[in-house]
VEXDREN-2710 file (C-alpha; in Angstrom, 1 decimal):
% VEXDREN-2710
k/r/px/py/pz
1/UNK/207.8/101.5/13.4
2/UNK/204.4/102.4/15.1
3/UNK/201.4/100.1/14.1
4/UNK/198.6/102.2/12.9
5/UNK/195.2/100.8/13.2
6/UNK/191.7/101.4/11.6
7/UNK/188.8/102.7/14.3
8/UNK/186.4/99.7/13.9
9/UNK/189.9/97.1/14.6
10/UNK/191.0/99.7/17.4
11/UNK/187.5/99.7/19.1
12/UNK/187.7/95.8/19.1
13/UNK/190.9/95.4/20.8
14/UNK/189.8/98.7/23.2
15/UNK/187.5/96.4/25.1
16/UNK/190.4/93.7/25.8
17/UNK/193.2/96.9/26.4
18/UNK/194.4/99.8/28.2
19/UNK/193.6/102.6/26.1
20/UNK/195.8/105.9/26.3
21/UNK/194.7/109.4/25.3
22/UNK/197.3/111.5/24.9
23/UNK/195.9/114.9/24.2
24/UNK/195.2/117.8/26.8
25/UNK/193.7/117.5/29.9
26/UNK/191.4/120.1/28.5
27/UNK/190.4/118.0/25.1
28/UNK/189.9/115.0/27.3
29/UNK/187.7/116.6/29.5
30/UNK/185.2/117.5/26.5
31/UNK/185.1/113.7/25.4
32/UNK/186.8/110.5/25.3
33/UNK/187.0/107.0/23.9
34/UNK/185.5/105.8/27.1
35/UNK/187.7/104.3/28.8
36/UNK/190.9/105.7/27.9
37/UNK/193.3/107.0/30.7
38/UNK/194.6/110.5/29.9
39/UNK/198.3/111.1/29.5
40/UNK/198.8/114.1/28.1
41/UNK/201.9/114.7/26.0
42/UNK/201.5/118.8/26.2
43/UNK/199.5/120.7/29.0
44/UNK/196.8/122.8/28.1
45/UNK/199.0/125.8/27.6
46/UNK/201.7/123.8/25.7
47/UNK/200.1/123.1/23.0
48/UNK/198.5/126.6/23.1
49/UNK/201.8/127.3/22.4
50/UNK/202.9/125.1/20.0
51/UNK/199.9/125.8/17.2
52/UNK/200.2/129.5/17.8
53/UNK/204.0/128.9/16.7
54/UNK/203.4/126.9/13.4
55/UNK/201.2/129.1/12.7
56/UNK/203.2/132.0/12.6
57/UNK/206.9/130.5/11.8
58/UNK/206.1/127.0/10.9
59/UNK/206.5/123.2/11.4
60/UNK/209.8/123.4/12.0
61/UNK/209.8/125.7/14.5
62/UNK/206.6/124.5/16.4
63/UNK/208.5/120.5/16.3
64/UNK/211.3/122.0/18.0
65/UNK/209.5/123.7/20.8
66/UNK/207.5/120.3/21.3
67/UNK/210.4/118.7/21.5
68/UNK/212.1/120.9/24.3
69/UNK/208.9/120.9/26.2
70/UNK/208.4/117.4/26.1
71/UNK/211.8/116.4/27.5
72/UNK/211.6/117.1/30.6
73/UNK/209.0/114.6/30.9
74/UNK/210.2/111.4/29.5
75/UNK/210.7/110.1/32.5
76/UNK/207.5/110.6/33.8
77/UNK/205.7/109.1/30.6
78/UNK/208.3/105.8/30.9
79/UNK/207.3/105.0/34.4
80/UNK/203.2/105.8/33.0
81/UNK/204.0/102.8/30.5
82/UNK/205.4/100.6/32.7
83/UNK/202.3/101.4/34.8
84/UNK/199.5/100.9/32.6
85/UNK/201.3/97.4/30.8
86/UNK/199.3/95.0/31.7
87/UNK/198.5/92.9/28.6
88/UNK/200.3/92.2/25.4
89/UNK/199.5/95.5/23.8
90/UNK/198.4/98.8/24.2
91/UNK/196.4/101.4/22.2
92/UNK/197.1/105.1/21.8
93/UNK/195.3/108.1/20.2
94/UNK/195.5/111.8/19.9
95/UNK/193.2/114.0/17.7
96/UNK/194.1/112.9/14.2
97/UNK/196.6/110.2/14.7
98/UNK/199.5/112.5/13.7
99/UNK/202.6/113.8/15.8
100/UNK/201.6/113.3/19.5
101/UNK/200.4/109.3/19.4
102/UNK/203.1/108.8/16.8
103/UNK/205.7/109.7/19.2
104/UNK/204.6/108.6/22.6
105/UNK/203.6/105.2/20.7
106/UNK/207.5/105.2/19.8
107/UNK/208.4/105.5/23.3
108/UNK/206.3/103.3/24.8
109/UNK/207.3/100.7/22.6
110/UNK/210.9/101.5/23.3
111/UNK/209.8/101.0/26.8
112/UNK/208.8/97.8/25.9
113/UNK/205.3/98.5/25.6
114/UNK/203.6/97.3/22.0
115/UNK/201.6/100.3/21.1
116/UNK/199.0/100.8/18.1
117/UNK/197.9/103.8/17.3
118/UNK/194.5/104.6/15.8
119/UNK/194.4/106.0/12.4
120/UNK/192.9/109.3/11.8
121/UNK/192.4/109.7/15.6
122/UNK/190.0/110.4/18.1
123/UNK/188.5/112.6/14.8
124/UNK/188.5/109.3/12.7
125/UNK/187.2/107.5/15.8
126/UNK/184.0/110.0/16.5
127/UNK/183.4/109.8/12.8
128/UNK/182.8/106.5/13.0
129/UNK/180.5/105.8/15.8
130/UNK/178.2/108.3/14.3
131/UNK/178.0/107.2/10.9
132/UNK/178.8/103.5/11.5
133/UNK/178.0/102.3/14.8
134/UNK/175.3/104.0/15.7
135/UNK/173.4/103.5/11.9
136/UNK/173.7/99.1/12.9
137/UNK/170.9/97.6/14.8
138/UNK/166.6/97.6/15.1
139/UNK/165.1/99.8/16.9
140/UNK/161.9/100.4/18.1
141/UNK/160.3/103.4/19.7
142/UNK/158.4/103.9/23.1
143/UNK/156.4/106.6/22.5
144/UNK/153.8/108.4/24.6
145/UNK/152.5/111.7/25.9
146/UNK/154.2/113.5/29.0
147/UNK/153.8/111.6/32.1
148/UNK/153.0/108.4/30.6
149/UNK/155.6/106.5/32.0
150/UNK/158.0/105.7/29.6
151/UNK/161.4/105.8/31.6
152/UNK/159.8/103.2/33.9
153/UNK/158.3/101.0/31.2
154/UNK/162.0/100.7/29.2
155/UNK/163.6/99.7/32.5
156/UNK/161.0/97.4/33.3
157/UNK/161.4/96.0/29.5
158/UNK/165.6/95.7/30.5
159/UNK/164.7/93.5/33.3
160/UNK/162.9/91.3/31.1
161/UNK/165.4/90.8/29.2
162/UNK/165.4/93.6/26.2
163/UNK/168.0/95.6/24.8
164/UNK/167.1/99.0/25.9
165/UNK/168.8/102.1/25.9
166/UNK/167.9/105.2/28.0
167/UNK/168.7/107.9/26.1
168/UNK/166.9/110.5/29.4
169/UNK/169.2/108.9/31.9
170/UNK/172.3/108.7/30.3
171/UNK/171.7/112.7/29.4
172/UNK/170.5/113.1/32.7
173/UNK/167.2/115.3/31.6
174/UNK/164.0/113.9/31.7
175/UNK/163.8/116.2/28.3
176/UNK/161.5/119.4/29.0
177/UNK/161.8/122.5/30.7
178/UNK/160.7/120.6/33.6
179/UNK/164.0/117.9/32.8
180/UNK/166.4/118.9/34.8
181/UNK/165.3/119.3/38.1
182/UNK/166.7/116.0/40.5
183/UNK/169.3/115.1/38.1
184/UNK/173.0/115.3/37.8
185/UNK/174.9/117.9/35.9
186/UNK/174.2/117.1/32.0
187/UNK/177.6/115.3/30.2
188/UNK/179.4/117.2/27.6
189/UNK/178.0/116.3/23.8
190/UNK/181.1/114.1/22.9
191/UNK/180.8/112.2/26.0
192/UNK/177.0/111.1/25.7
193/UNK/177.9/110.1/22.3
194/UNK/180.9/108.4/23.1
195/UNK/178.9/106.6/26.3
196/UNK/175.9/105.6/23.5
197/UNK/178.2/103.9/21.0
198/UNK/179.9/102.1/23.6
199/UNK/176.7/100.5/24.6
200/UNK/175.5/100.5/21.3
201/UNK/178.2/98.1/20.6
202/UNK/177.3/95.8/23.0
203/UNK/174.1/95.0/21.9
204/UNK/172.8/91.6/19.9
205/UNK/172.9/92.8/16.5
206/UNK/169.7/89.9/15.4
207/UNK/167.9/92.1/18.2
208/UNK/166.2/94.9/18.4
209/UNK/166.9/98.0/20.8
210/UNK/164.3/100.0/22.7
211/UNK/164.3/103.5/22.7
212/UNK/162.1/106.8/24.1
213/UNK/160.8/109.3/21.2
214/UNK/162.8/112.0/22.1
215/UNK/163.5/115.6/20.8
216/UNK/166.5/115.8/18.6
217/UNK/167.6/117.7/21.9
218/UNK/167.8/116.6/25.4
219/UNK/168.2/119.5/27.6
220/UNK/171.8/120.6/26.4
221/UNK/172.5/117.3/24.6
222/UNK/172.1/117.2/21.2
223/UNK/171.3/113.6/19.6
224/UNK/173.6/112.8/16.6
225/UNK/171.9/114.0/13.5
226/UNK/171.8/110.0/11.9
227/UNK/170.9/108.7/14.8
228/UNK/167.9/111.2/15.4
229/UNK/166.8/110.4/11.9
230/UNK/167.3/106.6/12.1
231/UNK/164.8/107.4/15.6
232/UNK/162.3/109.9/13.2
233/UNK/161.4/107.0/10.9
234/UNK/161.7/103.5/13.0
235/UNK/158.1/102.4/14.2
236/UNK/157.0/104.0/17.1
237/UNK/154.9/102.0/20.1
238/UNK/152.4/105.0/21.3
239/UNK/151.7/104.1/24.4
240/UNK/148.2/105.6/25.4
241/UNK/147.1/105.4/29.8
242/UNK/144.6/107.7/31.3
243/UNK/145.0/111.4/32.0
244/UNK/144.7/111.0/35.8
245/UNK/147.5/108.2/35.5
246/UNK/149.5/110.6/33.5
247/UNK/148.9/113.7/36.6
248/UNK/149.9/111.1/39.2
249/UNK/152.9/110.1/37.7
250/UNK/154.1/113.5/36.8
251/UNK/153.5/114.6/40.8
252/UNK/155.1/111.3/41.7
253/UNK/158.2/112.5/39.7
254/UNK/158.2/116.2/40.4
255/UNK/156.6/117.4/43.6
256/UNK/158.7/116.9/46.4
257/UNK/157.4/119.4/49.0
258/UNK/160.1/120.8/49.3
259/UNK/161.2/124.9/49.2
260/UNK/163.8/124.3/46.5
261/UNK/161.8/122.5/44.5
262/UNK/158.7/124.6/44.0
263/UNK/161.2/127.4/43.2
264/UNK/162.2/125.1/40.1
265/UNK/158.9/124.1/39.2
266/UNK/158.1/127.6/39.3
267/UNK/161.1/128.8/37.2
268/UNK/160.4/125.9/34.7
269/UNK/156.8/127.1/34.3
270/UNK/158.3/130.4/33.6
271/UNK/160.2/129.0/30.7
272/UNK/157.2/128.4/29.2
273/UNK/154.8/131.0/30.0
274/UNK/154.3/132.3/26.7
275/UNK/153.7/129.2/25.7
276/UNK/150.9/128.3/27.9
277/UNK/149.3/131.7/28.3
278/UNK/150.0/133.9/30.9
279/UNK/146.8/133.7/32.9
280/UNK/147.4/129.8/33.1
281/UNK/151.1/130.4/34.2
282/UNK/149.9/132.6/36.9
283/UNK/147.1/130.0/38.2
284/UNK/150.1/127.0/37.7
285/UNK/152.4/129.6/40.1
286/UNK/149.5/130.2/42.4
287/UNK/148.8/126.2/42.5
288/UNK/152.6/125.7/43.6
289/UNK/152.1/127.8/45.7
290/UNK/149.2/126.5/47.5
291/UNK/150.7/122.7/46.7
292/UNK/147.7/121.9/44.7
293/UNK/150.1/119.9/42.4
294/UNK/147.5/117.6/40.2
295/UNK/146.3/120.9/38.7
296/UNK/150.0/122.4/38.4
297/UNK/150.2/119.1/36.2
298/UNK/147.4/119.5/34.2
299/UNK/147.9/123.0/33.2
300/UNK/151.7/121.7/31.9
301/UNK/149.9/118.5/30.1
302/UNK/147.9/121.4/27.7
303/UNK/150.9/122.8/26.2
304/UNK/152.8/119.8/26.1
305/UNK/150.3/117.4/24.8
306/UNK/150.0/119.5/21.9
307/UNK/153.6/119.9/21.3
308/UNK/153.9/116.1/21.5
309/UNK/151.1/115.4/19.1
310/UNK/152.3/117.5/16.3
311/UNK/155.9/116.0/16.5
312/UNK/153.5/112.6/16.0
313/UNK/151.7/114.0/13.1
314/UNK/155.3/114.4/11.0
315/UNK/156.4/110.7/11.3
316/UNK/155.4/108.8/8.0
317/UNK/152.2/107.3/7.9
318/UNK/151.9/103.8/9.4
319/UNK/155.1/104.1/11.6
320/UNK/152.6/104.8/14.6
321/UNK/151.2/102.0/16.3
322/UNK/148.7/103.1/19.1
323/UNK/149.0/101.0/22.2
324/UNK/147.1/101.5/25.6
325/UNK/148.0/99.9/28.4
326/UNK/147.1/100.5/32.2
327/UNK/149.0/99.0/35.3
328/UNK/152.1/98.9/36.8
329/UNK/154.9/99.6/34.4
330/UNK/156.0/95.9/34.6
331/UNK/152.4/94.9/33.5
332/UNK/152.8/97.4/30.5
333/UNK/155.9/96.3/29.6
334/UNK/155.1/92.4/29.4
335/UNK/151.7/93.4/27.5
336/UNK/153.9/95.9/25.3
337/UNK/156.7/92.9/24.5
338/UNK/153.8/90.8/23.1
339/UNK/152.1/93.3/21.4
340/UNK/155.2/94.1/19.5
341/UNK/155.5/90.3/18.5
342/UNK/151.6/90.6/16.8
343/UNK/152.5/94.2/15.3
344/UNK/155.7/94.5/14.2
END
């Protein structure tokens, strides 16, 4: 009989064994325990097939066609079990822990393979990091206006030694309509919150983890909704540097002289436009145009200060702390880690 095992125990044991995902290549693709090695027990089309079956004729007949499509390839998943056995035990999940694990689990254990199978599934599993893992732990907030720095400051705080998380780079978007010029293509939902909880778990639970304020969205990724409220009500560090510092940053990050990246810059100013005015997207244009970058800057800075400063203005009193800092961002960060120690 197949083992069945509860998310947080099958989580545990992922980190010490081969996990195996045995839903479409398609379902995979959208998100994953990460990790896991996809062997699919139907193709994207089969199982198309099978659901449209039970739901016109039934269980019955939809087990049957399962069974005469998966067949053929027995073989194939033997020789994947014998393949991926390389500790005392392996783990297994489809969507809810029903037909598909249930029945590859049995052969790989026929295979001689011990296989446990998660219990609810890759559903049960995704329900708990969200409502579970990623409730555990301290955090604290690095907050700031546009350009202030932040993204350097948290790394600068992981080299010291903190438990940071960059929420930014693991969406890749820098979070604005400026965010995703020089970055990757953004990960699907599922995945950034499978990647997070995996991290998540590996953090000190007596410590706490460093965060930027973000939006509840980042670019096209969407921050679980407890998580983003655990973020909306931990303390938030605001850190406060000079305009000009803020300008020189944001040209350091975004004006690379380059054809291609004015046109972004330019589209990206576009996407705001009516939020800025019109006559101060034209000069911002104009500026690109003429690679007068610090003003391009500036003109961006008005709309988004303001936006930034009212999402400030709806946390609960006292869980701002104001802290300005100048330097490098390893200065900042040092001053930042014993400021935090005086003002918890």
């Amino acid at each position: 009989m197949v083992k069945s095992i509860e998310p947080a125990e099958f989580l545990a044991l992922s980190a010490l064994h081969p996990v195996v995902d045995v839903r479409t290549p398609a379902e995979y693709e959208l998100g994953c325990i990460p990790g896991a090695v996809n062997v699919p027990l139907f193709t994207n089309d089969e199982r198309a097939q099978v659901g449209t079956l039970y739901k016109k004729s039934g269980k019955d007949d939809a087990v049957e066609l399962g069974l005469k499509l998966v067949g053929p390839k027995l073989t194939q998943f033997y020789a994947a079990a014998k393949s991926l056995h390389n500790t005392e035990k392996m783990l297994m999940y489809c969507w809810r822990g029903g037909m598909r694990s249930a029945s590859m689990a049995w052969l790989f254990n026929l295979s001689g393979v011990p296989t446990y199978t998660c219990a609810g599934g890759y559903k049960a599993y995704r329900n708990y990091i969200r409502n579970t893992v990623l409730t555990q732990h301290q955090i604290r907030i690095l907050g700031g206006m546009t350009g202030s720095g932040k993204t350097l400051v948290l790394k600068a705080l992981k080299q010291m030694g903190e438990q940071v998380v960059d929420l930014e780079g693991m969406a890749h978007h820098k979070g604005s309509a400026f965010g995703a010029i020089g970055e990757l293509p953004q990960p699907t939902n599922e995945h950034f919150e499978n990647e997070l909880a995996r991290l998540w778990m590996q953090f000190d639970p007596n410590r706490h983890i460093w965060l930027e304020d973000e939006s509840m969205s980042i670019g096209a990724v969407w921050l679980p909704d407890t998580f983003y409220n655990r973020m909306r009500t931990g303390l938030v560090y605001n850190l406060v540097v000079p305009t000009h510092q803020r300008i020189s940053n944001l040209v350091d990050i975004y004006a690379h002289a380059n054809e291609n990246t004015l046109e972004l810059l330019a589209k990206s100013f576009k996407k705001i436009g009516n939020r800025i005015g019109l006559d101060n997207m034209a000069e911002a244009l104009s500026c690109l145009e003429k690679r007068q970058f610090d003003r391009a800057a500036e003109i961006a800075l008005k709309y988004y200060d303001k936006t930034y400063t009212y999402g400030l203005d709806q946390r609960q009193e006292g869980t701002v702390i104001r802290f300005e800092a100048e330097g490098s961002p390893e200065q900042i960060a040092e001053k930042l880690i014993a400021f935090s120690k005086t003002h918890p």
